[in-house]
GUDREN-84647 format. One record per residue (C-alpha): residue in three letters; y, z, x; residue number from 1. Coordinates in Angstrom, 1 decimal. Layout:
<rs>
{res: ALA, v: Y, w: Z, u: X, n: NUM}
...
</rs>
This chain:
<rs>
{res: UNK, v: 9.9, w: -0.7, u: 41.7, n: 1}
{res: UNK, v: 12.8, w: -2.6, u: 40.4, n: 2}
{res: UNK, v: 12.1, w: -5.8, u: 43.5, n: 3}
{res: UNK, v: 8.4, w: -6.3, u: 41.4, n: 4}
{res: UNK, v: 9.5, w: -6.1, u: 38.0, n: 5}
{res: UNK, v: 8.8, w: -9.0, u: 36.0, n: 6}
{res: UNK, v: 11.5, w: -10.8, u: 33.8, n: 7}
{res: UNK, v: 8.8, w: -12.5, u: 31.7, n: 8}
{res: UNK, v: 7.5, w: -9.5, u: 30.2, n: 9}
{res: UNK, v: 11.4, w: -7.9, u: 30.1, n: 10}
{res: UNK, v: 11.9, w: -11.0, u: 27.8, n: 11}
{res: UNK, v: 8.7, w: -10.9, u: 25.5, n: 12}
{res: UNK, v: 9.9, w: -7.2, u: 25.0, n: 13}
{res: UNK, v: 13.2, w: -8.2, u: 23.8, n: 14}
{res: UNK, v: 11.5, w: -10.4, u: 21.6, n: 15}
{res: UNK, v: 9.3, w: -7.9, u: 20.4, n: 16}
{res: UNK, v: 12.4, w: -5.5, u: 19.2, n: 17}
{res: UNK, v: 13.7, w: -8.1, u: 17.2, n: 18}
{res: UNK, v: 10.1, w: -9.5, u: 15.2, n: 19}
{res: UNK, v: 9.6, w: -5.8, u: 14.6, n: 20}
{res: UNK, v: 13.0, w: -4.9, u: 13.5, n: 21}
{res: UNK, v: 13.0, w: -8.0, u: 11.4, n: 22}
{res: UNK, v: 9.6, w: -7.1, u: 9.4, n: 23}
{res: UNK, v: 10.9, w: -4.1, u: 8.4, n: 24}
{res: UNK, v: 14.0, w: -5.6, u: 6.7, n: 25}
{res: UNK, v: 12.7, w: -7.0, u: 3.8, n: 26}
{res: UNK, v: 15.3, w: -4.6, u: 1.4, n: 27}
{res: UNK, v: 18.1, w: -5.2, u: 4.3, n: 28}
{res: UNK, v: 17.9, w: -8.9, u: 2.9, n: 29}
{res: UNK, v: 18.8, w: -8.6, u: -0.2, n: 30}
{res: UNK, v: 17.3, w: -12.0, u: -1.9, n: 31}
{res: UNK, v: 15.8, w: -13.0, u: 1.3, n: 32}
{res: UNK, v: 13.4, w: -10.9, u: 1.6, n: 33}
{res: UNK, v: 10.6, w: -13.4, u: 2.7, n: 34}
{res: UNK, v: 13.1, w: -13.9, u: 6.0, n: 35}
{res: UNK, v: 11.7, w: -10.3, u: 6.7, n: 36}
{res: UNK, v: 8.3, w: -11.2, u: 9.2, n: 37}
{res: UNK, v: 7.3, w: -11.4, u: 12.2, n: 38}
{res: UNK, v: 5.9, w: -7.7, u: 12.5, n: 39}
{res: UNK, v: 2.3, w: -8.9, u: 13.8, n: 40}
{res: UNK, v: 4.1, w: -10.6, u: 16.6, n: 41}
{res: UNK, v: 6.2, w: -8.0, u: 17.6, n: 42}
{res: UNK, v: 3.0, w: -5.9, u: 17.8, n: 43}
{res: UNK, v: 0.9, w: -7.9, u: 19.5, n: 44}
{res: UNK, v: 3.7, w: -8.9, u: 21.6, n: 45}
{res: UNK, v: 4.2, w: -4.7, u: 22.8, n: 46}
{res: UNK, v: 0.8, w: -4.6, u: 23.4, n: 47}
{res: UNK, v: 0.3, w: -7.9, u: 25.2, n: 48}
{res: UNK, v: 3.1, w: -6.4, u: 27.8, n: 49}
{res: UNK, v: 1.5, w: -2.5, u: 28.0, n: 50}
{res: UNK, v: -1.5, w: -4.5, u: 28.9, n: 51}
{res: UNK, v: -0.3, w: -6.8, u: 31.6, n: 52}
{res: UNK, v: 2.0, w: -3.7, u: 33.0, n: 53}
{res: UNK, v: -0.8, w: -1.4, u: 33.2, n: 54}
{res: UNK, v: -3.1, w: -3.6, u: 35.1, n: 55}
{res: UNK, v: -0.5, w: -3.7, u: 37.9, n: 56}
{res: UNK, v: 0.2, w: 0.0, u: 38.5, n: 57}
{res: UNK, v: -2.1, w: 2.7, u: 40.1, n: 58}
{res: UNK, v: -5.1, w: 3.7, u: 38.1, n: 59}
{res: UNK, v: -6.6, w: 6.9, u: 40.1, n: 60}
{res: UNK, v: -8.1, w: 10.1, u: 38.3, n: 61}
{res: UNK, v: -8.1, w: 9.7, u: 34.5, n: 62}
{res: UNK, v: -6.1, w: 13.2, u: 33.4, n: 63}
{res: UNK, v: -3.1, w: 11.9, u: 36.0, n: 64}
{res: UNK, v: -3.2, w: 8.3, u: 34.9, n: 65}
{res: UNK, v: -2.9, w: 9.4, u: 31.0, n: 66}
{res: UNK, v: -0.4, w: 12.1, u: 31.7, n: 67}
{res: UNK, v: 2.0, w: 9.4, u: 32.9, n: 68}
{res: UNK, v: 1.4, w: 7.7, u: 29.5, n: 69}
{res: UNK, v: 2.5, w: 10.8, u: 27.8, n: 70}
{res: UNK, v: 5.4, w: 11.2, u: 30.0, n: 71}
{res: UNK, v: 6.8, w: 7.9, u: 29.2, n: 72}
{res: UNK, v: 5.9, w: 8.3, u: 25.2, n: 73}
{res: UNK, v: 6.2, w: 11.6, u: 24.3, n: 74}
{res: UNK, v: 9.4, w: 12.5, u: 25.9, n: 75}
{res: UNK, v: 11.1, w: 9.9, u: 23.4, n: 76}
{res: UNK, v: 8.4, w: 11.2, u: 20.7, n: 77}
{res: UNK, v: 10.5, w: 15.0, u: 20.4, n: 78}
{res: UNK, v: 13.6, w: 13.3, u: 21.2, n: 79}
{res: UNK, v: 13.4, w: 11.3, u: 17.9, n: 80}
{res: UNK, v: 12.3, w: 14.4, u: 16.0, n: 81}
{res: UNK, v: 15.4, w: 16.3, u: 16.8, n: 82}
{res: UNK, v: 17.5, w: 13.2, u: 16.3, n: 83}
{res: UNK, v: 15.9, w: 13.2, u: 12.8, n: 84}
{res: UNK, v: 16.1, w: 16.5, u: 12.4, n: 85}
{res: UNK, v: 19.8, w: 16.5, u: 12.5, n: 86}
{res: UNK, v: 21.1, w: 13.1, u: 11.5, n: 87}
{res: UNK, v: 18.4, w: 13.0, u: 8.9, n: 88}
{res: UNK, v: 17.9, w: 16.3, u: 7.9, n: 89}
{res: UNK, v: 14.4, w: 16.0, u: 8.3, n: 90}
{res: UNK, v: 11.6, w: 19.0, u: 9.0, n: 91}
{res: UNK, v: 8.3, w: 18.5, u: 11.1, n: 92}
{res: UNK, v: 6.3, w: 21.0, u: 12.4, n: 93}
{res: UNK, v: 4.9, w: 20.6, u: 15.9, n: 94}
{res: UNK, v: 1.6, w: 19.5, u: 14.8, n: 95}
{res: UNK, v: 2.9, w: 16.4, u: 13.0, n: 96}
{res: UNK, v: 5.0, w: 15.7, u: 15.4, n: 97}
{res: UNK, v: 2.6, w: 15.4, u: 17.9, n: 98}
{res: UNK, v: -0.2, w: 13.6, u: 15.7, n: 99}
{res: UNK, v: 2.3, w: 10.8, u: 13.9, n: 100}
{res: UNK, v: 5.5, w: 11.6, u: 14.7, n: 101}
{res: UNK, v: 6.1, w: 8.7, u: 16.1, n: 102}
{res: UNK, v: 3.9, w: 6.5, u: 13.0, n: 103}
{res: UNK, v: 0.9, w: 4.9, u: 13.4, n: 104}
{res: UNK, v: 1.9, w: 3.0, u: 15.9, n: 105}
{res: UNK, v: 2.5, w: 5.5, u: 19.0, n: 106}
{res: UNK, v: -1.1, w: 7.1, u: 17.6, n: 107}
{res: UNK, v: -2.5, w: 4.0, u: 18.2, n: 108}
{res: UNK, v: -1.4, w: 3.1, u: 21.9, n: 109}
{res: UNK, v: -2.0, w: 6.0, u: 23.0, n: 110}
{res: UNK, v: -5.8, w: 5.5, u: 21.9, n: 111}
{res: UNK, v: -5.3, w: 1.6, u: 23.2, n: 112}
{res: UNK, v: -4.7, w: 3.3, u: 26.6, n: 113}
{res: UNK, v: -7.9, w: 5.3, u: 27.0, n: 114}
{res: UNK, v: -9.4, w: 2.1, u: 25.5, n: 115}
{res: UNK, v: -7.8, w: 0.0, u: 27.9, n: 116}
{res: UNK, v: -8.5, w: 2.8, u: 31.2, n: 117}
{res: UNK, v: -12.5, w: 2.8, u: 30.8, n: 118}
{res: UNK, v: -12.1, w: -1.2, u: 31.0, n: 119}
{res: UNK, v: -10.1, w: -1.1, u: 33.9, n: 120}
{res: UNK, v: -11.9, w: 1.9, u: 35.4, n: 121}
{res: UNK, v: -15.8, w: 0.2, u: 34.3, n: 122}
{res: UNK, v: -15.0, w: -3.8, u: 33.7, n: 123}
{res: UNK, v: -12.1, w: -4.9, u: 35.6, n: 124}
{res: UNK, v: -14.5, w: -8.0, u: 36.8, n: 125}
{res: UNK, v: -15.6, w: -8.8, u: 33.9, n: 126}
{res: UNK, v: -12.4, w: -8.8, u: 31.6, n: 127}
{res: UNK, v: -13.3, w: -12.0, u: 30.0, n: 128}
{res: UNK, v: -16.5, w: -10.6, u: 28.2, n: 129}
{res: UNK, v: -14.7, w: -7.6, u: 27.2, n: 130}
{res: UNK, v: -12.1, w: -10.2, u: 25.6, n: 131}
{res: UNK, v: -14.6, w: -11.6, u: 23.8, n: 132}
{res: UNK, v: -17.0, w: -8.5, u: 22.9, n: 133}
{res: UNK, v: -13.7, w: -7.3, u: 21.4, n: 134}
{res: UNK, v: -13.4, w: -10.4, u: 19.2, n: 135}
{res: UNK, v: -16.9, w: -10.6, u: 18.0, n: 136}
{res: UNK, v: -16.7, w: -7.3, u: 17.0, n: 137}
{res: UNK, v: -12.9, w: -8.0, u: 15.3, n: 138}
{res: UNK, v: -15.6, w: -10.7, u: 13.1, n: 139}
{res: UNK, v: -18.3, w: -8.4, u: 12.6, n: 140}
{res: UNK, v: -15.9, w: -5.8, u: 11.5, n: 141}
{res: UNK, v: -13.9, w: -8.3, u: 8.9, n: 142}
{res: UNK, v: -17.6, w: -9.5, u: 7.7, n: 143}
{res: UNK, v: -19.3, w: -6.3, u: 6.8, n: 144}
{res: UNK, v: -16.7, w: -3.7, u: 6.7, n: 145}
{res: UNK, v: -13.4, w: -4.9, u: 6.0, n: 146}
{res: UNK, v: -12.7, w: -4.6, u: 1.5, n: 147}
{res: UNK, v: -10.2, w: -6.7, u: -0.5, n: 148}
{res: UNK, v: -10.7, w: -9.5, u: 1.5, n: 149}
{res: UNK, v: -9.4, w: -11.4, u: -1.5, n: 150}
{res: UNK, v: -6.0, w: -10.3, u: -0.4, n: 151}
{res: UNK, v: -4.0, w: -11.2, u: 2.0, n: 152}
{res: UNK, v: -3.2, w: -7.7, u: 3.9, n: 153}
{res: UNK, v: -5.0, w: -7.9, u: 7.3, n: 154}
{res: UNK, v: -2.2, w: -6.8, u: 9.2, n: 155}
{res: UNK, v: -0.2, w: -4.9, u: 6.7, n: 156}
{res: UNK, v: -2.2, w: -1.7, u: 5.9, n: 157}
{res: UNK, v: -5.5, w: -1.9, u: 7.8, n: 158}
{res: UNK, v: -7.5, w: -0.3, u: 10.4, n: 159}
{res: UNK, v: -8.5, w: -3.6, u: 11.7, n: 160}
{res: UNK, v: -5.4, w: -5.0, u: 12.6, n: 161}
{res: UNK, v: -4.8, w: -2.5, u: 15.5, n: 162}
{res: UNK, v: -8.2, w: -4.3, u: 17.4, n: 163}
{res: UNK, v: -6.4, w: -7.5, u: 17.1, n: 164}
{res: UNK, v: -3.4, w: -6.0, u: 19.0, n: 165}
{res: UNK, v: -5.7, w: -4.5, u: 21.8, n: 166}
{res: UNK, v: -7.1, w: -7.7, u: 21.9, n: 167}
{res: UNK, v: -3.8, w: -8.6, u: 22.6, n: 168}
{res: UNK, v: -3.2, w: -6.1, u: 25.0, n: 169}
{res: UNK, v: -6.2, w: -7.4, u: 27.1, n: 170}
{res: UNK, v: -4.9, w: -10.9, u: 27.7, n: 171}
{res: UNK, v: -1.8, w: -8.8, u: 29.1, n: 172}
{res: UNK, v: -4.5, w: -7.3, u: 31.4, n: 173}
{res: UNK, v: -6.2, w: -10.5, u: 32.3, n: 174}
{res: UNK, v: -3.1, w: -12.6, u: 33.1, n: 175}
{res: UNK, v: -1.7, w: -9.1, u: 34.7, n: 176}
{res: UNK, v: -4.4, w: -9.0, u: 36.7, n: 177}
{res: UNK, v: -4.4, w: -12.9, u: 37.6, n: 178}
{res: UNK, v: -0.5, w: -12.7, u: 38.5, n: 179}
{res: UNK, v: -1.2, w: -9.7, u: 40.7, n: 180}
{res: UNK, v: -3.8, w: -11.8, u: 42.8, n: 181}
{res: UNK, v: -2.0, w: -14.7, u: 42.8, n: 182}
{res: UNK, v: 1.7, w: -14.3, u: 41.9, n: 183}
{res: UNK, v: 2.9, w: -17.0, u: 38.9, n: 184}
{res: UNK, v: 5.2, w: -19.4, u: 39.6, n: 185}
{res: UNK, v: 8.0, w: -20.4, u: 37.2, n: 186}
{res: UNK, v: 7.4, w: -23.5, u: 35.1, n: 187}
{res: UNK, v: 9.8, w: -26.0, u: 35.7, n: 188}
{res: UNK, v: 10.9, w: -29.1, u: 34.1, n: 189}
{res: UNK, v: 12.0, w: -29.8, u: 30.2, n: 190}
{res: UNK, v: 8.7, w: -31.7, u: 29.5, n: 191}
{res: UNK, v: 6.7, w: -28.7, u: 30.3, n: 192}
{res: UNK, v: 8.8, w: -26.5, u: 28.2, n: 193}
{res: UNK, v: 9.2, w: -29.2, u: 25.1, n: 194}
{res: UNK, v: 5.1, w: -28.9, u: 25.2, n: 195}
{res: UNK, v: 4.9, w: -25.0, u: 25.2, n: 196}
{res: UNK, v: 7.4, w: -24.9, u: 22.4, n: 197}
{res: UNK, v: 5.2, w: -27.3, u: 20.3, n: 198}
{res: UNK, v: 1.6, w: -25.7, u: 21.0, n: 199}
{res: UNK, v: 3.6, w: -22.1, u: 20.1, n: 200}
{res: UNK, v: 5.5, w: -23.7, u: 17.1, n: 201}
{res: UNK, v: 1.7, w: -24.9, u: 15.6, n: 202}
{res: UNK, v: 0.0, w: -21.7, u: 16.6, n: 203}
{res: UNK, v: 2.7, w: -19.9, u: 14.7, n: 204}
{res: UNK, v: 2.8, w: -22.6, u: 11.7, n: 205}
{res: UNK, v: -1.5, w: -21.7, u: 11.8, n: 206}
{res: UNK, v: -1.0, w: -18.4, u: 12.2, n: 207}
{res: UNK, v: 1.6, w: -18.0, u: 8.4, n: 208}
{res: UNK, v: 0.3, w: -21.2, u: 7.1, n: 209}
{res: UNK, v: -3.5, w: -19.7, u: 6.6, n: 210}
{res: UNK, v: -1.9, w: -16.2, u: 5.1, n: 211}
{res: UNK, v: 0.5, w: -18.2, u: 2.9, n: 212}
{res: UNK, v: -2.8, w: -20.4, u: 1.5, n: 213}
{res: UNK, v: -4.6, w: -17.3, u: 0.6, n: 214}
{res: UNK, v: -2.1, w: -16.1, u: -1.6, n: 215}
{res: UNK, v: -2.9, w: -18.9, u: -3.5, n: 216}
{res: UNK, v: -6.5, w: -19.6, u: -2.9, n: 217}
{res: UNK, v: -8.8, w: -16.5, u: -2.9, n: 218}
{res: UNK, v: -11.4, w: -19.0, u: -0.5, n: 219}
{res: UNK, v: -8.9, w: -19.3, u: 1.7, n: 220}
{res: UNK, v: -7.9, w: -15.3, u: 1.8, n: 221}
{res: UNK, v: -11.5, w: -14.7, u: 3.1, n: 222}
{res: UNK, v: -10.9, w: -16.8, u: 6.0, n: 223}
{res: UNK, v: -7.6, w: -14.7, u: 7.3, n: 224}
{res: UNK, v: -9.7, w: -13.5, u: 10.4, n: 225}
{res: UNK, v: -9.2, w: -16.6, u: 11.6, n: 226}
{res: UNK, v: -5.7, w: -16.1, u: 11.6, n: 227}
{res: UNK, v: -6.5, w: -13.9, u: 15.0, n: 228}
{res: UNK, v: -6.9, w: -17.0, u: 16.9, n: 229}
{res: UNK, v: -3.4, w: -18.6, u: 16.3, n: 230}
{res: UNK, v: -2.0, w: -15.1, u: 17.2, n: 231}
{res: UNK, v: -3.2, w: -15.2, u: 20.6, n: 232}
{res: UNK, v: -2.2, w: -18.5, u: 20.8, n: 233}
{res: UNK, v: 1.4, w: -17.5, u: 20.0, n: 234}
{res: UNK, v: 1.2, w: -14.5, u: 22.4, n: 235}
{res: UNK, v: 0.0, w: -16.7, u: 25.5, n: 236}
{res: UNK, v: 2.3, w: -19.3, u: 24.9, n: 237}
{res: UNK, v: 5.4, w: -17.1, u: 24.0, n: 238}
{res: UNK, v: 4.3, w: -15.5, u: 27.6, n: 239}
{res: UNK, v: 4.6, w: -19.2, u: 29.0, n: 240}
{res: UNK, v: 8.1, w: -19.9, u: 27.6, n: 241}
{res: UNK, v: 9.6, w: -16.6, u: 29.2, n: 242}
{res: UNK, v: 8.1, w: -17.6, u: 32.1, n: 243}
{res: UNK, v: 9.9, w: -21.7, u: 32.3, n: 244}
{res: UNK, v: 12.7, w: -21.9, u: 34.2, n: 245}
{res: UNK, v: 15.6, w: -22.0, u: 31.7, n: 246}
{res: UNK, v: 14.8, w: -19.3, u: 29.2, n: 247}
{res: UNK, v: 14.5, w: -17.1, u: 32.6, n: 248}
{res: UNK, v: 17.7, w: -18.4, u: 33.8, n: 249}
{res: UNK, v: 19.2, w: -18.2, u: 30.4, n: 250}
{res: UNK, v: 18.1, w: -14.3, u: 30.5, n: 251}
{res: UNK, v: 19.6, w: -13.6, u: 34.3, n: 252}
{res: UNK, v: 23.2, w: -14.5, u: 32.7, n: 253}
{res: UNK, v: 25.5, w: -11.6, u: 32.7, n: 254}
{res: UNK, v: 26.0, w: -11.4, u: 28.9, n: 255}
{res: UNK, v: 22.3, w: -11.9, u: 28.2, n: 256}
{res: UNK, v: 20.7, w: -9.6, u: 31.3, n: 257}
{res: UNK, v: 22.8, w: -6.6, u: 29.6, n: 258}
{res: UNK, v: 21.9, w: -7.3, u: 26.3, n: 259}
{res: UNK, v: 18.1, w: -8.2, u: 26.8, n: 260}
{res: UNK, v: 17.3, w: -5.7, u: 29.1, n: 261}
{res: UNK, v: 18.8, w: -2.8, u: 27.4, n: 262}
{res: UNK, v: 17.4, w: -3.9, u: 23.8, n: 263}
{res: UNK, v: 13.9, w: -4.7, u: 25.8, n: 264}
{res: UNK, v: 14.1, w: -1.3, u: 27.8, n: 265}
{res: UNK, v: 15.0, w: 0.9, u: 24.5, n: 266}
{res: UNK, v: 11.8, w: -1.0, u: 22.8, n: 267}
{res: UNK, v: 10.4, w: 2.2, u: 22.1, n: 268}
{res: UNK, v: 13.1, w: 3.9, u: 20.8, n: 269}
{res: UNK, v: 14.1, w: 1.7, u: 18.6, n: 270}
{res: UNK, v: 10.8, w: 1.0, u: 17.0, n: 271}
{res: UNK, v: 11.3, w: 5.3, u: 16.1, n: 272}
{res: UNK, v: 14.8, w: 5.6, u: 15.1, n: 273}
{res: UNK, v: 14.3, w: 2.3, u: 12.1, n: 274}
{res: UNK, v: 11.3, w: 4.1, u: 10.6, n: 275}
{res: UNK, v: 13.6, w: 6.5, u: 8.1, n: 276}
{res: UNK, v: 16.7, w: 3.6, u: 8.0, n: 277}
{res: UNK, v: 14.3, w: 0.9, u: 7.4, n: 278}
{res: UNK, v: 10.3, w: 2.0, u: 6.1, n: 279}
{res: UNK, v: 11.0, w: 5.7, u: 5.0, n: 280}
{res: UNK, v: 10.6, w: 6.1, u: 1.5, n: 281}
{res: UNK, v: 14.7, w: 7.1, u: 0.9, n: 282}
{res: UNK, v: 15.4, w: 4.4, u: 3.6, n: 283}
{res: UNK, v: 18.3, w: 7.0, u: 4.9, n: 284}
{res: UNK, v: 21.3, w: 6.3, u: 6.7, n: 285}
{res: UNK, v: 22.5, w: 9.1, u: 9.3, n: 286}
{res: UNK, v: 24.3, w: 12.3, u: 7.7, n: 287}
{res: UNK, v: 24.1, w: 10.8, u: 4.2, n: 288}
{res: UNK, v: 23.7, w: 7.7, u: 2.4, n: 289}
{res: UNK, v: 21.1, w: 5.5, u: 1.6, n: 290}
{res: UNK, v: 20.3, w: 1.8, u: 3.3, n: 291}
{res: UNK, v: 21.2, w: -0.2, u: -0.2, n: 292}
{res: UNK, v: 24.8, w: 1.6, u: 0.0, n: 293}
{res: UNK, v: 24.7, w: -1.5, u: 2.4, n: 294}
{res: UNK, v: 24.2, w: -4.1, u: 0.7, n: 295}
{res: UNK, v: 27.1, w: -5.2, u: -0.8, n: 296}
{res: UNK, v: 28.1, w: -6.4, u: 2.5, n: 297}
{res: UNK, v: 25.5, w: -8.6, u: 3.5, n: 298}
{res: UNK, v: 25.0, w: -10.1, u: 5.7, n: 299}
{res: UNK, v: 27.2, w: -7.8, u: 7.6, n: 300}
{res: UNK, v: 25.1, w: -4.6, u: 6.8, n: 301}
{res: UNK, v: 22.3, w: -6.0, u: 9.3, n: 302}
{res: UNK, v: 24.9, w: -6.1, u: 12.0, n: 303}
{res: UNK, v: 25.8, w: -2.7, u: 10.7, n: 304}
{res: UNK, v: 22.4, w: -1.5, u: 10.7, n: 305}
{res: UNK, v: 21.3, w: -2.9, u: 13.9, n: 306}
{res: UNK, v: 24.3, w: -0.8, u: 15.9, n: 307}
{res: UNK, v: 22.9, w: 2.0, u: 13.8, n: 308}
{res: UNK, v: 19.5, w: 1.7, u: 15.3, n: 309}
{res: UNK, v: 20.7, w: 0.8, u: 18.6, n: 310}
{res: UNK, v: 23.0, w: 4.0, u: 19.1, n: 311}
{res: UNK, v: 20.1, w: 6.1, u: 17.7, n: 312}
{res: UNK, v: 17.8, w: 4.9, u: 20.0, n: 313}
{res: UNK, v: 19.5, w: 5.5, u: 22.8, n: 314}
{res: UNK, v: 20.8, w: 9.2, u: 21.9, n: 315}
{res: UNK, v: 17.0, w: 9.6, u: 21.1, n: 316}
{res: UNK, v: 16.1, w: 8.0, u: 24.9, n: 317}
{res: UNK, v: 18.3, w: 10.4, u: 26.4, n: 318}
{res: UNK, v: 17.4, w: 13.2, u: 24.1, n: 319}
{res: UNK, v: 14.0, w: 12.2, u: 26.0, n: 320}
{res: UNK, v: 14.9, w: 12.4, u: 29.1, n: 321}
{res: UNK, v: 16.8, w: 15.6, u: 28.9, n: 322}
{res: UNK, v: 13.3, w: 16.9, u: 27.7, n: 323}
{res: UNK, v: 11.0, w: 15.1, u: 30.4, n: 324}
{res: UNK, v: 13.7, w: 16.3, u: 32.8, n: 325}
{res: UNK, v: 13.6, w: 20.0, u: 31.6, n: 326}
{res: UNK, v: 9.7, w: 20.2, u: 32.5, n: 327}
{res: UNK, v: 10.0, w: 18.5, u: 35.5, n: 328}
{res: UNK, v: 9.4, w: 20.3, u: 39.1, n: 329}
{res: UNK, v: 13.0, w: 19.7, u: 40.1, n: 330}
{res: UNK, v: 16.5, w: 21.7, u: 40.2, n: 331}
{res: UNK, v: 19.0, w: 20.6, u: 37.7, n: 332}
{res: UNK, v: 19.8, w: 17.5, u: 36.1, n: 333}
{res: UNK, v: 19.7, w: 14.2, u: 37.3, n: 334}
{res: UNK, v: 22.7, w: 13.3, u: 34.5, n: 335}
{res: UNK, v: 23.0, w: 9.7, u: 35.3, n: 336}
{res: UNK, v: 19.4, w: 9.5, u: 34.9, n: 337}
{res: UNK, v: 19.2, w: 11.0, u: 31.6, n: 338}
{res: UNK, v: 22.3, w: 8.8, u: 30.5, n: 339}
{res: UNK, v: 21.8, w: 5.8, u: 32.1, n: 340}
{res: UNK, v: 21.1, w: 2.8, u: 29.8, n: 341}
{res: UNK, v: 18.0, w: 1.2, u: 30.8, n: 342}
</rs>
């Protein structure tokens, strides 16, 4: 499948590493912690791609279309618990494991996908009213359900925020579904790119400018749902600049190929292995040692960190495979398979 694979969505992945890896950072920054953002992004950006990706494969019968989400998830899912288990010295039973081992986040795509399978499978024409349905209920949700409005915490601790992603995740299907009927074509010239860059730069001023406001004006706080329109503004027109000419050809350099598509490819991964060096209450480092032992040498210790996180990841991808591999109807192991990079 390699000859159809899309370096515009390879590249909003990459993307989406770093915005999530970069939210999560705010102790890693020492006195810049307000440098740590960009998590909303990230997340909407992952979903925006599942979306778009899973609108080009097969669909078929809905037990053998799920079990292939399971077998790309889950794999790295009990990979990371035995990674953790030993470089962390952490304990799980099965049942966690399964239900939030991977954090909120793995529970909530793999909902997103049976979400996103009865649209496919019943709407697929009529994507653009589900796209909006899904926003006027986002509203009506906000209006009569959502509390605290007076604080600013839409997407930091609520329910609500994860409808925003899938809304993201069905303009991935729509312009998944678009490019499959009519393939894109790469958007050429510096004008064109100098105007996506500008609409994406005042989506994303929007987007922080509202949520910075109603910190300081409570009014202002009760409008953050508004705050879901620059986000899809940023999405579309992040998807538009990975898709001009020069950031592709920037990314199809040797150097940058590598490093994109193996940070892009291990997106998963990585978003597991930060969760007990980054967001876990002792903020751990592996076989001893705590994140802050770091900080004297910022802003090295990011560096530090990152190849932490990187090397984890991948031990925990192949950790994955290994098991995927093991349940598998085949003889043996495929070792370069299980130990490839990406």
């Amino acid at each position: 499948m390699e000859r159809s694979r899309n370096l515009s969505i390879d590249i909003l992945k990459f993307f989406a590493v770093l915005l999530i890896t970069n939210s999560h950072m705010e102790k890693v920054y020492a006195d810049y912690g307000a440098l740590s953002t960009g998590g909303a992004i990230g997340d909407a950006l992952f979903f925006f791609c599942s979306g778009f990706t899973l609108f080009l494969g097969r669909i078929g019968r809905f037990d053998a279309w799920y079990k292939r989400r399971i077998r790309r998830i889950y794999p790295s899912v009990f990979g990371f618990a035995l990674v953790t288990s030993i470089c962390f010295a952490s304990t799980s039973n099965m049942l966690h494991v399964i239900l939030s081992g991977g954090g909120q986040f793995v529970s909530c795509i793999m909902l997103s996908y049976i979400m996103l399978y009865m649209v496919r499978k019943l709407f697929s024409c009529h994507l653009n009213a589900v796209f909006m349905a899904v926003g006027l209920f986002i509203v009506l949700w906000y209006i009569f359900l959502f509390e605290h409005k007076e604080m600013v915490w839409m997407y930091k601790g609520s329910t609500i925020k994860w409808f925003c992603y899938f809304l993201s995740m069905l303009l991935g299907a729509i312009i998944g579904l678009r490019s499959k009927e009519q393939p894109q074509t790469v958007i050429g010239g510096g004008k064109n790119m100098i105007q996506i860059i500008s609409v994406l730069l005042f989506c994303t001023l929007l987007f922080y400018g509202i949520q910075i406001a109603g910190n300081r004006y409570v009014w202002v706080a009760h409008l953050q749902v508004l705050t879901v329109l620059p986000l899809i503004g940023i999405i579309y027109y992040f998807y538009r600049l990975a898709n001009t000419e020069i950031m592709q050809r920037f990314f199809k350099g040797r150097c940058w190929n590598f490093m994109g598509m193996t940070i892009g490819g291990l997106c998963l991964e990585i978003y597991l292995v930060q969760m007990p060096i980054l967001t876990g209450e002792e903020r751990c480092l592996p076989f001893g040692g705590n994140t802050d032992d770091l900080l004297p040498l910022f802003p090295l210790n990011i560096l530090v960190l990152l190849a932490i996180i990187l090397m984890l990841a991948y031990i925990t991808r192949c950790v994955g495979r290994f098991f995927q591999q093991t349940f598998d109807n085949r003889d043996g192991y495929e070792w370069k398979e299980i130990l490839r990079l990406r």
